[in-house]
Structure formats: C-alpha cells, structure tokens
C-alpha positions in Angstrom: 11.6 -15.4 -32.2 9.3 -15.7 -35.2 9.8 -13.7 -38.5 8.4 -10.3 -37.7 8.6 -7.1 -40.2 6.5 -4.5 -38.8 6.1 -1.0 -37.7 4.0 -0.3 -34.8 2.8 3.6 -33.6 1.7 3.8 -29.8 1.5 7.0 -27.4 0.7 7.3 -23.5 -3.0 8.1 -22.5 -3.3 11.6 -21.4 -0.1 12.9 -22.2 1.9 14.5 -25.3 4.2 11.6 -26.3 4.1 9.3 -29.0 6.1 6.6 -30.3 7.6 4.0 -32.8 8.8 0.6 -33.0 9.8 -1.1 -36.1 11.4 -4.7 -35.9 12.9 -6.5 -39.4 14.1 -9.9 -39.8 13.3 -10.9 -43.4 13.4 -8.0 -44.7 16.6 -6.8 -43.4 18.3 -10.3 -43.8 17.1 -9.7 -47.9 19.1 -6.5 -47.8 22.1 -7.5 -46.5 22.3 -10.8 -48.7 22.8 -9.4 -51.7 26.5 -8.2 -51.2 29.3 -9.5 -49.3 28.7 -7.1 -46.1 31.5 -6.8 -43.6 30.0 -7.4 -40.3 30.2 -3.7 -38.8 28.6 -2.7 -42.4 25.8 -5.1 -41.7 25.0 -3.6 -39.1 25.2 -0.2 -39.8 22.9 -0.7 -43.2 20.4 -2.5 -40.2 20.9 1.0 -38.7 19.4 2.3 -41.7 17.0 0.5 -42.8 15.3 0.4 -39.4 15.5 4.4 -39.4 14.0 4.9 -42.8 11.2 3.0 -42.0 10.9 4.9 -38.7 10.8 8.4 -40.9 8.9 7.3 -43.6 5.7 6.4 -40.8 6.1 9.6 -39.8 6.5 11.6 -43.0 2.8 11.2 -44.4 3.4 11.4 -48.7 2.9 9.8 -51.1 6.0 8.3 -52.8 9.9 7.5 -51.9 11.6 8.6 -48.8 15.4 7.8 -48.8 18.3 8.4 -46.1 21.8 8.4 -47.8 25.3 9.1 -47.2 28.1 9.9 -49.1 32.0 10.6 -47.4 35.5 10.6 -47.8 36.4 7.6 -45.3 36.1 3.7 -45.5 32.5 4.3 -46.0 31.8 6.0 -49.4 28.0 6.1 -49.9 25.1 4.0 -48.3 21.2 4.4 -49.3 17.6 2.9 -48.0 14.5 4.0 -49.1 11.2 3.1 -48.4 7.5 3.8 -50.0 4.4 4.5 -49.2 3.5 0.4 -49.5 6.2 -0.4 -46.3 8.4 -1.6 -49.1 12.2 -1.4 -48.1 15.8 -1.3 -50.1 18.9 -0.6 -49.2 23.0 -0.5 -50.2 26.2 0.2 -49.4 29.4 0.7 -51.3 32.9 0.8 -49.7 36.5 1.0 -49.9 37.3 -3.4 -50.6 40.7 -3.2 -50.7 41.1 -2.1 -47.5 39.2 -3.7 -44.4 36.5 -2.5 -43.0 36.9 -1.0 -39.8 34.6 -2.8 -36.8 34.6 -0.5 -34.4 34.5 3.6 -35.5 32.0 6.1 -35.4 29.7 7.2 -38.3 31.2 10.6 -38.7 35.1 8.8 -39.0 33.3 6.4 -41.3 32.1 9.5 -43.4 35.3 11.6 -42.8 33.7 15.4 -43.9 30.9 13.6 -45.6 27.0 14.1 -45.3 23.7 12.8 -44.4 20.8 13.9 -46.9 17.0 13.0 -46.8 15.3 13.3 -49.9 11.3 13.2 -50.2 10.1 12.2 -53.5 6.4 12.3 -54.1 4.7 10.9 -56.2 3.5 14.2 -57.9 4.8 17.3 -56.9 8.7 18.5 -56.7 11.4 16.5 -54.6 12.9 18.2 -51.2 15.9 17.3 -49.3 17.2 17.7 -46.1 20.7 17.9 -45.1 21.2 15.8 -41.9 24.0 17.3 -39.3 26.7 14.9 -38.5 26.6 15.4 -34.9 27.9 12.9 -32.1 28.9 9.6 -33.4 26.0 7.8 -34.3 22.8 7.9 -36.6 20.5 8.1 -33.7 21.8 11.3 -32.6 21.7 12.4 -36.1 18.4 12.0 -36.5 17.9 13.6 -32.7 19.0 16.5 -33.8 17.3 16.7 -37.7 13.7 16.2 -35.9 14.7 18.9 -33.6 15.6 21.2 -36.2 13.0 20.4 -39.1 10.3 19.8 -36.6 11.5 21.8 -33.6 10.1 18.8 -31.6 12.1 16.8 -29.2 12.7 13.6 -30.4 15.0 10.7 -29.2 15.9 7.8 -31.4 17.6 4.4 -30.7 18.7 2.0 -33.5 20.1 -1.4 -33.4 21.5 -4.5 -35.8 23.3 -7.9 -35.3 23.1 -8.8 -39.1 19.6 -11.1 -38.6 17.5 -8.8 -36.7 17.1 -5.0 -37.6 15.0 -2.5 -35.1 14.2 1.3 -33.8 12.8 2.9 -31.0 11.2 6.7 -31.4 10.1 9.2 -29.2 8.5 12.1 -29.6 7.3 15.0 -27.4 4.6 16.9 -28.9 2.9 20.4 -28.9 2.4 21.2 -24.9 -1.3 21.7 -25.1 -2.0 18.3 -25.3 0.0 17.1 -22.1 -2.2 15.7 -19.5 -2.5 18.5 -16.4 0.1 17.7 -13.6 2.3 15.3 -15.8 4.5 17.9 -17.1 7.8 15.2 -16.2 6.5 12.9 -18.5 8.7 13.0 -21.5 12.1 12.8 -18.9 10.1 9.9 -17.5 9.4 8.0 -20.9 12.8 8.9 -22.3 14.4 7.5 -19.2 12.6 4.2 -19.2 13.6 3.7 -22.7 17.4 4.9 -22.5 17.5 1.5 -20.1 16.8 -0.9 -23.3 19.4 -3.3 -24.2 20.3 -4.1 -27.7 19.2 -7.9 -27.3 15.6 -6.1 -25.7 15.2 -3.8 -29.0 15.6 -6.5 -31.2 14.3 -9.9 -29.5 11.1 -8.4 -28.2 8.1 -8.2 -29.6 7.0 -4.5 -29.3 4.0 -5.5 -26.9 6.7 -7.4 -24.9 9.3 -4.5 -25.1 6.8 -1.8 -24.2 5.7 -3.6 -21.6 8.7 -3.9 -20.0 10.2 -0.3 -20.4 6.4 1.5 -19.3 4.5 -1.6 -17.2 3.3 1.3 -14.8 2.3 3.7 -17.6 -1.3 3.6 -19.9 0.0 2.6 -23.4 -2.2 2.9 -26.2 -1.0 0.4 -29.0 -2.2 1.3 -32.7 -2.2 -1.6 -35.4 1.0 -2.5 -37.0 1.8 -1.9 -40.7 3.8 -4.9 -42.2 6.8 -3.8 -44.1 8.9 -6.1 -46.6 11.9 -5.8 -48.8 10.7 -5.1 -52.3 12.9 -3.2 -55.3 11.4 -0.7 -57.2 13.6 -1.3 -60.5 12.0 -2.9 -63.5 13.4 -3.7 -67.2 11.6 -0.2 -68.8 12.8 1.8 -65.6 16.4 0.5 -66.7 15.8 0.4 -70.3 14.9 4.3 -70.2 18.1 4.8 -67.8 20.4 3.1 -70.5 18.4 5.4 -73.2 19.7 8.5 -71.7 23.4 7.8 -72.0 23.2 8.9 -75.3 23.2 7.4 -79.1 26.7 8.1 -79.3 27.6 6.1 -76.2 25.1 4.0 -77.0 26.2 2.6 -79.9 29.9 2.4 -78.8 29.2 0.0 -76.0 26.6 -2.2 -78.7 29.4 -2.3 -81.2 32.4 -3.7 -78.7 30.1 -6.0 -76.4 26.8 -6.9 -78.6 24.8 -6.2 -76.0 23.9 -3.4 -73.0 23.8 -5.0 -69.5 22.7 -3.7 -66.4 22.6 -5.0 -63.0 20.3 -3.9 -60.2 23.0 -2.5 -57.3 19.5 -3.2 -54.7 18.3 -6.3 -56.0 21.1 -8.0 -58.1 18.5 -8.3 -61.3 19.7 -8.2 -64.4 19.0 -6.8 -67.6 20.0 -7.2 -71.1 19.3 -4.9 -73.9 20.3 -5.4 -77.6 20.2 -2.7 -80.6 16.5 -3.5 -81.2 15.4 -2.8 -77.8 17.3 0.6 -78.2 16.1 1.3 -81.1 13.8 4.5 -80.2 17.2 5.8 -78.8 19.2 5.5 -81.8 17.0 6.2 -84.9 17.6 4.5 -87.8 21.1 3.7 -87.4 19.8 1.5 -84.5 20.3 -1.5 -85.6 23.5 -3.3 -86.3 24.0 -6.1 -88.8 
C-alpha cells in the first residue's frame, strides 16, 4: 500500500457516535529505526504511537500530549508524544541483557508499574493522568481511562507489525444527540468493528476499512490531518538542560573529557558543548586553558 501517515475523524449521520482512524508507515518506521527494537517491542511502541496520536486529536490544546510508562518488568519505561502540528516521537528502554519476551501482556511487561498521561500546553500549568492497568492490553487501558476522565464509553483497538502502525476509536456521546429509534446503535457500531482483523486495521485505507466494517450505515468522513515523525530537541533546548547540572558538575565532566556530549534518546542527534559554550553557566571560571 502506499505511504500513508494520517488521522482521519468520521461519525454516523443521525446518531451519537463518532470515531478515529489513524494509520503510520513512515512515521512509525522513523521511530522504531533509531534503536535496535526487539520485534514484540516494535510493536508495542507501534501500539503507542498509534494511540497518542488517537488522544492527542481528541484532546483539543495547544502543546505536547505524551503516553508513558514506567515498571518493574522487562519493560522499564516507554514514551510517545505528539503536538499540536501532528508531529510524533517515541522510545523505549529495556532490560538488554535479558531477552525480550514475545509473547506477554502489558501489565507483566510493567510488573506493578504505571501508565501516566501528561498534557503540556503551551501556556498554562501541566496535568496528568494516571492510566489504570486493567486487562492486558493498552486498548483496554485506554477503554477504561476515557470512561473514567470522560465518563463516555469508548472502545479502542491498536495494532503494529514493525512497518505499519494504526488505531481504531469509538465513542458514544451525550444521549441527546442519538437519532430517535436508533438507541442500539453504539452495540451495532462496536460490533462491526470488534470483527476487524489486524491485516484490515493496518492495510486498509480508512475509506476502504470503514467501508467494509459499516457498508450499510451513513458515514460522514471529515478531512484527514497528516501526521509525521518530527523531534522537538534542538542544540539550546540541550544546551540549557546541560546548564542545569550545575557549575560544579559542570566543570568536573569539562576537565576529564574536554568536552560535554549529549545525544538525543528520540532522534539520535548529537550535541557537543565545550567550556565556551557553557560559559553563562560557569562564570568566570568558565573557561579552561
């Protein structure tokens, strides 16, 4: 199938239901390159990625919203955020000396860890959300976070292979605006869509797909937003980072190596400071001879 990184919103005439589908190939594929990924990791950061970018379309601000985990278990932390411009990152970090399991569920990966959603606009205070482990996937995760948050019945379906990336989201909205004598709808919708295959959610196109799930139903189809894999780090983002270790620590790790270097953990940039480019952090002693 052609290279496709979109989001697309649609909902069902005369009923209360709306919906997402996002599908990633290049943008997900960027992700997953830049580290040596075990296959069932690959997947799961596809998981991810597809679900931010579901959340973020719904959460309207301005700014970052990220999905993260942290646990105990082969899995220790794994992060994707997305911004108000569609852009996408993503990583994971895990145990390497031991192998990486390829068939568990995400709350033995996490072993008495956490899920946490953090909004971060652009002006205005950061929030998080604590995510329930529930069940043993992120979909049902998620389920249950809308539920609670939004106290809106939502169902969520996720898939990755390691070069395609995609989501399906359902939503049942406020009663009111359900079409008279179509109260069944939402069993009927959720239904169809429980029926989708993994090669379906992500080898369609979402015209194709939706087609296929709700042929008999009135779909309404909205554009879709392009989304692409784009890092938000930059040398004075880093350079400022470095700054707040400290003059002390500072000029420890100048004096032994010559030099301050900093990778990107998302992007794999890197970043090279010297004593002069530190020098607002270390006052006149700054600069080594």
């Amino acid at each position: 199938m052609q290279n496709i990184n979109e989001i697309q919103r649609f909902s069902f005439d005369n009923t209360n239901v709306r919906g997402e589908r996002v599908l990633l190939n290049e943008a997900y594929q960027q992700i997953i390159r830049r580290k040596d990924y075990p296959k069932a990791l690959e997947n799961l950061l596809g998981e991810f990625v597809s679900a931010i970018a579901l959340l973020r379309d719904i959460v309207k601000i301005d700014g970052v919203l990220s999905l993260q985990c942290k646990g105990n278990g082969p899995l220790k932390t794994l992060m994707t955020e997305c911004d108000e411009k569609q852009n996408l990152r993503g990583i994971a970090q895990w145990d390497e000396e031991q192998s990486f399991p390829e068939s568990i569920s995400l709350k033995e990966l996490l072993d008495g860890g956490y899920l946490v959603i953090t909004i971060t606009p652009r002006n205005g205070r950061r929030y998080q959300g604590i995510v329930e482990i529930v069940g043993d996937t992120l979909a049902e995760c998620l389920e249950q976070y809308f539920y609670q948050s939004e106290q809106l019945p939502s169902r969520v379906w996720l898939a990755a292979n390691g070069a395609q990336a995609g989501g399906l989201f359902l939503q049942r909205l406020p009663a009111e605006q359900a079409k008279e004598g179509d109260e069944d709808a939402w069993d009927r919708f959720t239904h169809l869509a429980s029926t989708v295959k993994q090669e379906e959610l992500l080898g369609l196109e979402t015209n194709e797909l939706l087609h296929r799930l709700y042929h008999e139903e009135q779909v309404r189809m909205y554009d879709p937003k392009a989304m692409q894999f784009a890092c938000s780090c930059s040398r004075q983002r880093t350079l400022d980072a470095v700054g707040s270790m400290g003059a002390i620590e500072i000029r420890e790790i100048l004096a032994e190596q010559g030099t301050i270097q900093v990778d990107c953990q998302f992007c794999a940039e890197h970043y090279e400071f010297n004593a002069q480019d530190l020098a607002a952090w270390l006052g006149d002693e700054g600069q080594l001879h």
